[in-house]
C-alpha positions as a Markdown table, in Angstrom:
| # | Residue | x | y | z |
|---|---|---|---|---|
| 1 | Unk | 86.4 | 124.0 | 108.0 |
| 2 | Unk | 83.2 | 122.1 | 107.3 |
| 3 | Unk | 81.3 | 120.1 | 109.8 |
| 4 | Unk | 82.6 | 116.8 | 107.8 |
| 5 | Unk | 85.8 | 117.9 | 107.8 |
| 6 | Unk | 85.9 | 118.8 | 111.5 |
| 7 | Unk | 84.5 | 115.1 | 112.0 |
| 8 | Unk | 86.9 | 113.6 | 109.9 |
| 9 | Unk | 89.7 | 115.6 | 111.8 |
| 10 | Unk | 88.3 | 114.8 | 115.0 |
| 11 | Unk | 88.1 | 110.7 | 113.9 |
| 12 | Unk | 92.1 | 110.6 | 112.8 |
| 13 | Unk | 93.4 | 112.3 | 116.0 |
| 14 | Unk | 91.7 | 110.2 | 117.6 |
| 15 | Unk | 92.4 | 107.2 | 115.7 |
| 16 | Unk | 96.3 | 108.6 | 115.8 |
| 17 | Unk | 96.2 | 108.8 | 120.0 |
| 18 | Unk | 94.7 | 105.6 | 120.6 |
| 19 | Unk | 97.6 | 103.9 | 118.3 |
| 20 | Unk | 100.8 | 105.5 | 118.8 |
| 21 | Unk | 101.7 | 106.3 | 122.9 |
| 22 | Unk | 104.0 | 108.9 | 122.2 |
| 23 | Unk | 106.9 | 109.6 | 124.7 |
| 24 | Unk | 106.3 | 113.1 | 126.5 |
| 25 | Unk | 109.9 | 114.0 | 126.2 |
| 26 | Unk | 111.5 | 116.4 | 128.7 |
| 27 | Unk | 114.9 | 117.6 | 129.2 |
| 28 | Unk | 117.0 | 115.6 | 132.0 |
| 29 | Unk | 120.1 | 113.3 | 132.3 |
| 30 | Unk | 120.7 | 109.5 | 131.1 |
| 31 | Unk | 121.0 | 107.2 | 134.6 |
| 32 | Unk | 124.0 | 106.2 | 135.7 |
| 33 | Unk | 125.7 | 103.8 | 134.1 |
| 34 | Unk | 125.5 | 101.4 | 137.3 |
| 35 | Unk | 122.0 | 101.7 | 137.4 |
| 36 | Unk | 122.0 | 100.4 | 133.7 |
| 37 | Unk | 124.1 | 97.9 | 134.0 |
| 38 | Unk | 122.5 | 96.3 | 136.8 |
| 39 | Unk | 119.0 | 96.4 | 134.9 |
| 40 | Unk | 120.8 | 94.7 | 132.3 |
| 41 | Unk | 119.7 | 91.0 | 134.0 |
| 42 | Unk | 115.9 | 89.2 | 133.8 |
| 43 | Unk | 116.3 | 85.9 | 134.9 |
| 44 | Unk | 115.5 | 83.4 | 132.1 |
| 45 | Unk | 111.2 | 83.8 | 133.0 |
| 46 | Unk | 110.9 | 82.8 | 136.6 |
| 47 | Unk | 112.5 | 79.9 | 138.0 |
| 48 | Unk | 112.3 | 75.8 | 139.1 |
| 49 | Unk | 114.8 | 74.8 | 141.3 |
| 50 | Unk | 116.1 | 71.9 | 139.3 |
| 51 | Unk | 117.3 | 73.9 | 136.3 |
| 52 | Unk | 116.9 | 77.4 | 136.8 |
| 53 | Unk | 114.7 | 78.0 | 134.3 |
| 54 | Unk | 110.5 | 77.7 | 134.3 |
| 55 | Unk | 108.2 | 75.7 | 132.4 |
| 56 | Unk | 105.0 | 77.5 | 130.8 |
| 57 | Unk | 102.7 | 76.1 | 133.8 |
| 58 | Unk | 105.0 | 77.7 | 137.0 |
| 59 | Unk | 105.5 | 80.9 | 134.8 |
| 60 | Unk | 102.3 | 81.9 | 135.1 |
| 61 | Unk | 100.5 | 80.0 | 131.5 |
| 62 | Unk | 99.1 | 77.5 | 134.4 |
| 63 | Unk | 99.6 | 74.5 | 132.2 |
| 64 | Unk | 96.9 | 75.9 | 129.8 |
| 65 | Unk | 97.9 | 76.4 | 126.2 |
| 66 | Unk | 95.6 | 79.6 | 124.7 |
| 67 | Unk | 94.9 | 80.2 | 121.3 |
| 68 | Unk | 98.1 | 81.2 | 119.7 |
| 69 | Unk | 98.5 | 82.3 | 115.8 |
| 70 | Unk | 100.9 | 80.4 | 114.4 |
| 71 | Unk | 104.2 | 79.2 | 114.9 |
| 72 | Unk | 106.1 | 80.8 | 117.9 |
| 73 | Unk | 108.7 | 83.5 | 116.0 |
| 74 | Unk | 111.7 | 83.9 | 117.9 |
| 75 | Unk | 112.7 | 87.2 | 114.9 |
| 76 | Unk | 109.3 | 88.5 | 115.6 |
| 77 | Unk | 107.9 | 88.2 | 119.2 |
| 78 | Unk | 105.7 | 91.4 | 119.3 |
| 79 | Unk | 104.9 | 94.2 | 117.1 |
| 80 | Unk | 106.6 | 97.7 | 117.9 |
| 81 | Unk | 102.8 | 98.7 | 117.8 |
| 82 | Unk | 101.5 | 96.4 | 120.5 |
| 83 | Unk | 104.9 | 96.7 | 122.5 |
| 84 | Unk | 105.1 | 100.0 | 122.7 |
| 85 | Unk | 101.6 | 101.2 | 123.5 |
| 86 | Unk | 101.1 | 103.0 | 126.4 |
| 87 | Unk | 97.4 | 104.1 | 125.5 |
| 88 | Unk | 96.5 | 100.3 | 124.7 |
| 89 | Unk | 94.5 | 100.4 | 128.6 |
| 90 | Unk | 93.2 | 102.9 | 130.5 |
| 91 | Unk | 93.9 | 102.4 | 134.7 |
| 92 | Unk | 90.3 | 102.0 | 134.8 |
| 93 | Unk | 90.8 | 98.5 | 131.9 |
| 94 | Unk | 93.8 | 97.7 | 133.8 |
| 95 | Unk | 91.7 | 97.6 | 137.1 |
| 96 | Unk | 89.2 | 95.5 | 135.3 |
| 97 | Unk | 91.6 | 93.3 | 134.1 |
| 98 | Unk | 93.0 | 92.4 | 137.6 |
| 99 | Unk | 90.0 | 92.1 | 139.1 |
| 100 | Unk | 89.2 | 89.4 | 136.7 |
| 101 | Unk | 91.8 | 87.4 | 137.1 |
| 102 | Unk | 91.8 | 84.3 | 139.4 |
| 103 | Unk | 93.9 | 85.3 | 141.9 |
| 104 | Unk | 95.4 | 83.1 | 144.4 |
| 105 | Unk | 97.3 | 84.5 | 146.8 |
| 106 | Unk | 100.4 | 83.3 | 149.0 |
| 107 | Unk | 102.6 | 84.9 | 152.3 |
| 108 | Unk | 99.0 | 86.2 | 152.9 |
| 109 | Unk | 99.9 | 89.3 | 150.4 |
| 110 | Unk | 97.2 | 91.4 | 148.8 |
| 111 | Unk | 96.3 | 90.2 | 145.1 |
| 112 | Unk | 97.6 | 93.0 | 142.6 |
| 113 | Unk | 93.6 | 94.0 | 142.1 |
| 114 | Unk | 93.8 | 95.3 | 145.8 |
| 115 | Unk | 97.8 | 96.1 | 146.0 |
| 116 | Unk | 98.6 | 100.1 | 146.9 |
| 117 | Unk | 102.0 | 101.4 | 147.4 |
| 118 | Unk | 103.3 | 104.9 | 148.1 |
| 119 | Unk | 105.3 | 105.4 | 144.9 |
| 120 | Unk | 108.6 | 108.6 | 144.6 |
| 121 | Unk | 109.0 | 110.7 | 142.3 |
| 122 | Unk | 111.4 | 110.0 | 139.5 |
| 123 | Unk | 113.3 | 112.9 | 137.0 |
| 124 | Unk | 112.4 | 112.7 | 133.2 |
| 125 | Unk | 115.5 | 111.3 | 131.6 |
| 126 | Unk | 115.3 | 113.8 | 128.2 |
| 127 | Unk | 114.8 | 113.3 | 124.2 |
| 128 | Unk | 112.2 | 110.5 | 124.0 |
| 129 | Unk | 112.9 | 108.5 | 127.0 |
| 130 | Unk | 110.6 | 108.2 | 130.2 |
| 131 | Unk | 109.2 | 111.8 | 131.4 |
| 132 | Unk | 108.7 | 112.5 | 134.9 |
| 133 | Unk | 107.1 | 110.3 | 137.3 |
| 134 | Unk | 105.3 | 112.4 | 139.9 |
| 135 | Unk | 104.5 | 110.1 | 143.4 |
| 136 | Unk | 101.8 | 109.7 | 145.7 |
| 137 | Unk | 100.7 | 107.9 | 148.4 |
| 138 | Unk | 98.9 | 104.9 | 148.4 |
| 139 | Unk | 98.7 | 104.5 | 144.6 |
| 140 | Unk | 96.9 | 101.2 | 143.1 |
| 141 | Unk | 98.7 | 98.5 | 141.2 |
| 142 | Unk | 96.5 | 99.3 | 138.2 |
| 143 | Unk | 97.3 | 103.4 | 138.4 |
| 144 | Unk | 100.8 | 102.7 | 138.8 |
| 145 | Unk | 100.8 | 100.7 | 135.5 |
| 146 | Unk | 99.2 | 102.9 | 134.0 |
| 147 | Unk | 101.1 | 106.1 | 134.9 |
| 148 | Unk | 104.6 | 104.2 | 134.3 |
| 149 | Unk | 103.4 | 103.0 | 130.9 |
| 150 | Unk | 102.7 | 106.3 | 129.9 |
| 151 | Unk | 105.9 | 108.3 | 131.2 |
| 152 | Unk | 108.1 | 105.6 | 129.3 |
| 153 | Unk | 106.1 | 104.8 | 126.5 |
| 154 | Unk | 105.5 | 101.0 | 127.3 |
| 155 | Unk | 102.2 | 99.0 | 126.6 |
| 156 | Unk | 100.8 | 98.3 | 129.9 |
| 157 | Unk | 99.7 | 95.2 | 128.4 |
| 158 | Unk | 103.5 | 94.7 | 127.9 |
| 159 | Unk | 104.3 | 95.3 | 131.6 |
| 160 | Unk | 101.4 | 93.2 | 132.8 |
| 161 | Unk | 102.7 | 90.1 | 130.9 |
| 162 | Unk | 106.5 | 90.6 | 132.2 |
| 163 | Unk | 104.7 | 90.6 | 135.3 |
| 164 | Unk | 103.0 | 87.3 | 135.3 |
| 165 | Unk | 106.2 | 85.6 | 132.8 |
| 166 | Unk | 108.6 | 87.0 | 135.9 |
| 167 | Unk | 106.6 | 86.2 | 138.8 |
| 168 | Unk | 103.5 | 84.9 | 138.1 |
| 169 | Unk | 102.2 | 88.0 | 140.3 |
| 170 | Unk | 98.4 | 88.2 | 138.6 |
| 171 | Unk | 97.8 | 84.5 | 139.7 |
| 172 | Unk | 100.2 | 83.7 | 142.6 |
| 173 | Unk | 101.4 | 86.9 | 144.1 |
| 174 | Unk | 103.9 | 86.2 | 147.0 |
| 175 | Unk | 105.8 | 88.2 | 149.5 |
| 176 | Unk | 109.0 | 87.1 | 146.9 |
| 177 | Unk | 107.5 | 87.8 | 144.1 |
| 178 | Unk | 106.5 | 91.8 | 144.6 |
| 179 | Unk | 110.0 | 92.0 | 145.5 |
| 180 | Unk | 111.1 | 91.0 | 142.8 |
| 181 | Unk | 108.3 | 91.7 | 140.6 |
| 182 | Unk | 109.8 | 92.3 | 137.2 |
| 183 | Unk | 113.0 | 90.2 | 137.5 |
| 184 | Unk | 114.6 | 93.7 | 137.3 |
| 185 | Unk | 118.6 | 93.0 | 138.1 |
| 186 | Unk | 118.1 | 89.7 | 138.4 |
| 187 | Unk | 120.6 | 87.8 | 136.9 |
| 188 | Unk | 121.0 | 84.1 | 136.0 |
| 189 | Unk | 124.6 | 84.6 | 137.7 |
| 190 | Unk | 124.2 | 86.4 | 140.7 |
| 191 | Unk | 121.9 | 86.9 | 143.4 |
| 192 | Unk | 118.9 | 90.1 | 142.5 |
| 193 | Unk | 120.1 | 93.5 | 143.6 |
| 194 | Unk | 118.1 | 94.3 | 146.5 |
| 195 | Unk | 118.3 | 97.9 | 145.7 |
| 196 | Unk | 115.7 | 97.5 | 143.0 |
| 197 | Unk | 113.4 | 95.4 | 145.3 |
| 198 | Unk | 109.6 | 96.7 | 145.8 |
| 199 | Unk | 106.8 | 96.4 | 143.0 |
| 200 | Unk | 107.0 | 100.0 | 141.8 |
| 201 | Unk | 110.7 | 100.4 | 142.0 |
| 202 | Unk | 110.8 | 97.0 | 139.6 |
| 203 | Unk | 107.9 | 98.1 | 137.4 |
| 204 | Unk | 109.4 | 101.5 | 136.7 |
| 205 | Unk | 113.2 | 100.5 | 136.6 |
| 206 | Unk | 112.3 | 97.4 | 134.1 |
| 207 | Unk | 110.2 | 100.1 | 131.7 |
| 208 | Unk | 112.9 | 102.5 | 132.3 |
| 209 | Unk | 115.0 | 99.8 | 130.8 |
| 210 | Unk | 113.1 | 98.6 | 128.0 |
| 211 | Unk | 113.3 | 102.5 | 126.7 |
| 212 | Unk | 117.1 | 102.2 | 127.5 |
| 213 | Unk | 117.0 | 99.4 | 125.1 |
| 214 | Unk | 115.1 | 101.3 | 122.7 |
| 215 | Unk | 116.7 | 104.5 | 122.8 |
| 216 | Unk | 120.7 | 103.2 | 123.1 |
| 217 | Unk | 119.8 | 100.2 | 120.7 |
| 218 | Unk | 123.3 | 99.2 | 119.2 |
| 219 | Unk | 123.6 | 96.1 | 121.9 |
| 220 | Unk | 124.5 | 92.5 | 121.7 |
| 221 | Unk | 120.6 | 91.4 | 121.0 |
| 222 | Unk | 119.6 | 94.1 | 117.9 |
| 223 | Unk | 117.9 | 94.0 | 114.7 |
| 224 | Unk | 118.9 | 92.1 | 112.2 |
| 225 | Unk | 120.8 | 88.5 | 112.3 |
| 226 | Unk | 122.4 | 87.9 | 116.0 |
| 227 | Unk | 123.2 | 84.5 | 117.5 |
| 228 | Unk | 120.9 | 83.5 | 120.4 |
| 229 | Unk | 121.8 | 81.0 | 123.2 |
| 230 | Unk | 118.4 | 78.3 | 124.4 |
| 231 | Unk | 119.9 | 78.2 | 128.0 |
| 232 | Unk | 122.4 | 80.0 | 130.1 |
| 233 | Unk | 124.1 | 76.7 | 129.9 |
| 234 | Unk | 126.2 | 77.4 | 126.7 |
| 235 | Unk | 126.6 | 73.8 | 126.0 |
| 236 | Unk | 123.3 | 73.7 | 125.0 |
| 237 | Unk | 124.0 | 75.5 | 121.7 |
| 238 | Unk | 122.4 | 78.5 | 119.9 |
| 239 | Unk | 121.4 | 79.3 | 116.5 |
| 240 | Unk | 121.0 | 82.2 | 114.8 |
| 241 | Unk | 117.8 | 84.3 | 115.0 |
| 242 | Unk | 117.0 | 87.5 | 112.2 |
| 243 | Unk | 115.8 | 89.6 | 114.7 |
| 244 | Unk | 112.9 | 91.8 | 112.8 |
| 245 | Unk | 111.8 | 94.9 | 115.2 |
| 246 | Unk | 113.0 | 96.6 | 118.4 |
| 247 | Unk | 110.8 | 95.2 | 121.0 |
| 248 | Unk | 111.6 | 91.5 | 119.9 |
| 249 | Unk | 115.3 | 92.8 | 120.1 |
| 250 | Unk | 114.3 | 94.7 | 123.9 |
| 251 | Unk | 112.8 | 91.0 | 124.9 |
| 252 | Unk | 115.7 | 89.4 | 123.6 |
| 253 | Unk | 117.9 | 92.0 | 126.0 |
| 254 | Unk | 116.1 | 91.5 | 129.1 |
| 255 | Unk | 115.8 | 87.8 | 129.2 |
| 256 | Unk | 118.6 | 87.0 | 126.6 |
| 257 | Unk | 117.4 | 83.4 | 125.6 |
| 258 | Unk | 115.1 | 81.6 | 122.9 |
| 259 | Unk | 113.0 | 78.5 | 123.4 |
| 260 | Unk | 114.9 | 75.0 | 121.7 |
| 261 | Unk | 112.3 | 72.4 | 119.8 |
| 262 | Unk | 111.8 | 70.7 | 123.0 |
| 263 | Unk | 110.1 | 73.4 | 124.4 |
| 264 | Unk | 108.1 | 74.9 | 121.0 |
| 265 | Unk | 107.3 | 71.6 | 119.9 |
| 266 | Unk | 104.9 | 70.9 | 123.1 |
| 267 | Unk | 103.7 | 74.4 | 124.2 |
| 268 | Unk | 102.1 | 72.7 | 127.4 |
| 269 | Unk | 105.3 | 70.4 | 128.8 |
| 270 | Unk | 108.4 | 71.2 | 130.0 |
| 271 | Unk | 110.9 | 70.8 | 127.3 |
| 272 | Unk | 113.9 | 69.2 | 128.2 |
| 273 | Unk | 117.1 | 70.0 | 130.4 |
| 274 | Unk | 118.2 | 72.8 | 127.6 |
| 275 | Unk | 114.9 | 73.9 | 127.3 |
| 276 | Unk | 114.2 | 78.1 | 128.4 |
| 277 | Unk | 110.4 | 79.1 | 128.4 |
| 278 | Unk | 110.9 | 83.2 | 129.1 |
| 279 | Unk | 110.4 | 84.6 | 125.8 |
| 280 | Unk | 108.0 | 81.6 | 124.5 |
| 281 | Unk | 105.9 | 82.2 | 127.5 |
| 282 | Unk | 105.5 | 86.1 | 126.7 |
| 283 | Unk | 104.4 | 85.2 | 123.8 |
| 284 | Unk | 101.4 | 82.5 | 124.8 |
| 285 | Unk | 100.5 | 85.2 | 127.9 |
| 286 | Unk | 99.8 | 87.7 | 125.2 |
| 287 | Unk | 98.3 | 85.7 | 123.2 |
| 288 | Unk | 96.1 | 84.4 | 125.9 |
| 289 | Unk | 94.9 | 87.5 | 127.3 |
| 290 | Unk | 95.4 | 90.0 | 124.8 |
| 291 | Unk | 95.4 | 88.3 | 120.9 |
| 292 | Unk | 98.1 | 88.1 | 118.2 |
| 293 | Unk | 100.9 | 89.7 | 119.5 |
| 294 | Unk | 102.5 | 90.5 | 115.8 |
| 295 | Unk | 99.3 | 92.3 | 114.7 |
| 296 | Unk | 99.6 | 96.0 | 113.8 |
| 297 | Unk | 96.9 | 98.7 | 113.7 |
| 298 | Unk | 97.2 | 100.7 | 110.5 |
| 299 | Unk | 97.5 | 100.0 | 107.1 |
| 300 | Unk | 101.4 | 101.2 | 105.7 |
| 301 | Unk | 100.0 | 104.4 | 104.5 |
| 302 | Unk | 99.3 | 106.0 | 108.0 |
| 303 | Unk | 103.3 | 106.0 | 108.1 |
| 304 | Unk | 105.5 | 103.8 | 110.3 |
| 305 | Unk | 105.2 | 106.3 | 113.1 |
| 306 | Unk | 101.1 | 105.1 | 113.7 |
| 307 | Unk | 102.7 | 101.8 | 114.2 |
| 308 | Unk | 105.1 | 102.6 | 116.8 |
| 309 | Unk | 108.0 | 101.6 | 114.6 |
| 310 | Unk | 111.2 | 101.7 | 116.2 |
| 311 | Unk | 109.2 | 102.4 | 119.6 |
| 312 | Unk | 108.7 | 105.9 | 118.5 |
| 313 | Unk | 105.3 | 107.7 | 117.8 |
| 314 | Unk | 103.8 | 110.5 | 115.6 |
| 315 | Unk | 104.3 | 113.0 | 118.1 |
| 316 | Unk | 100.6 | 113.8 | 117.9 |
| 317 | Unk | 99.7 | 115.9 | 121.8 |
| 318 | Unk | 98.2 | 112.9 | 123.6 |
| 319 | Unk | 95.4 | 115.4 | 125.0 |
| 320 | Unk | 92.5 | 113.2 | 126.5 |
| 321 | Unk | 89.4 | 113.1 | 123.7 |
| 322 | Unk | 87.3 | 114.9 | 126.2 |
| 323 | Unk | 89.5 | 117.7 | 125.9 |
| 324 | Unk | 88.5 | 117.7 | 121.8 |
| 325 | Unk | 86.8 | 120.5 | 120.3 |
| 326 | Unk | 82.7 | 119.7 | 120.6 |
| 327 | Unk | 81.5 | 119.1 | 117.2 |
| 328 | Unk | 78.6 | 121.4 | 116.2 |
């Protein structure tokens, strides 16, 4: 092969690795159904006491409004490309991130920059769900982000904004919220499972999920038109929402609710007693920290694969470039 070719090469695989976050699939069992079911339940985004349900300022959006693009989309929350992934930050980025963010802390708890956590193994679950999850002791926050995103095939830019939607754990970590981090088997019905309490076991079991989602995908909230509720409170009406991809479908499984007019009309209140803000604040946190959510990376011709469509990659070896041929 010529040099140019070799470059060119070089320059698509690495274009095709950066973009796509392929699943490392290894033989293994599906989890037991209980375990499933129980993951089955975000709260509605965090919580006030009044209703329930959070408004964008205690959800972690701090009453400011970022630059958003467009009108919320409740069919189309987030690409598949920028949900799904898991090579969008490095631990190092995610590290950086933290570190940037202005932390204050309650309980007297470490700030998720400085959080470590001895972290078990868990078994890879087989075809393209999460591979193996090997554990160590006193792993960072930002490493154990990284390392879940990449053995289930989740943006860790995705799992950093579930943790501030759910907890508000970048800002305003708390003894109660690391518990609880992801609002993993957390219900709007019933009291969270303690079994699933500790930041890694929510941050792995709630990305464990959100493959379940992807890989089991015939379920209540799916693509294509599916009735939506705006509050648990079914009095409060739902309309019908032409869901357009499988993450805004996984989003729509986790914390089953949209945002009414009250809420989309005046990104910065509180809406009104009907009024969720889960889903509509995932959306402003992404956009805040991380830029149009819908936006994909390649152009149609690099194939719906190289846009994570359907949460499924190219299956190109996700070898670090180091580890490229040198060019001579």
């Amino acid at each position: 092969m010529s040099r140019l070719g070799v470059v060119l090469l070089a320059a698509v695989t690495a274009v095709l690795l950066s973009a796509t976050g392929t699943i490392a699939a290894q033989a293994g069992q599906p989890r037991p159904a209980a375990a499933a079911s129980a993951a089955m339940a975000s709260t509605a985004g965090g919580m006030v006491a009044s209703s329930g349900i959070a408004a964008p300022g205690i959800a972690g959006t701090e009453a400011f409004v970022p630059r958003v693009y467009g009108e919320f989309d409740p069919g189309l929350i987030i690409s598949d490309a920028n949900f799904y992934d898991s090579l969008s930050m490095t631990e190092s980025e995610i590290q950086d991130f933290l570190e940037q963010q202005k932390c204050a802390p309650k309980d007297g708890v470490d700030c998720l920059a400085d959080f470590r956590q001895n972290t078990t193994f868990q078994p890879a679950e087989g075809g393209q769900h999460c591979s193996a999850y090997t554990g160590a002791r006193s792993e960072p926050a930002s490493r154990i982000l990284a390392k879940v995103a990449a053995a289930c095939g989740i943006s860790p830019r995705t799992l950093l904004v579930l943790l501030q939607k759910e907890q508000s754990l970048l800002t305003r970590p708390s003894a109660y919220g690391y518990e609880r981090a992801m609002g993993y088997a957390c219900p709007d019905t019933a009291d969270c499972d303690e079994k699933y309490f500790g930041f890694f076991n929510q941050v792995y079991n709630a990305a464990w999920q959100m493959r379940q989602y992807t890989e089991e995908p015939d379920r209540q909230y799916k693509i294509g038109a599916v009735p939506v509720q705006y509050h648990p409170n079914a009095a409060c009406g739902a309309s019908t929402v032409r869901i357009e991809n499988q993450a805004t479908a996984n989003l729509y499984n986790y914390t089953p609710y949209q945002p009414n007019a009250a809420a989309t009309d005046d990104l910065a209140g509180e809406g009104d007693e009907c009024s969720t803000h889960g889903n509509l604040n995932f959306w402003l946190l992404y956009s805040k920290w991380f830029g149009d959510p819908q936006t994909v990376p390649f152009p149609a011709f690099f194939g719906a694969c190289t846009n994570l469509v359907g949460g499924h990659g190219c299956g190109v070896p996700r070898w670090p470039l180091a580890a490229l041929p040198a060019l001579s």
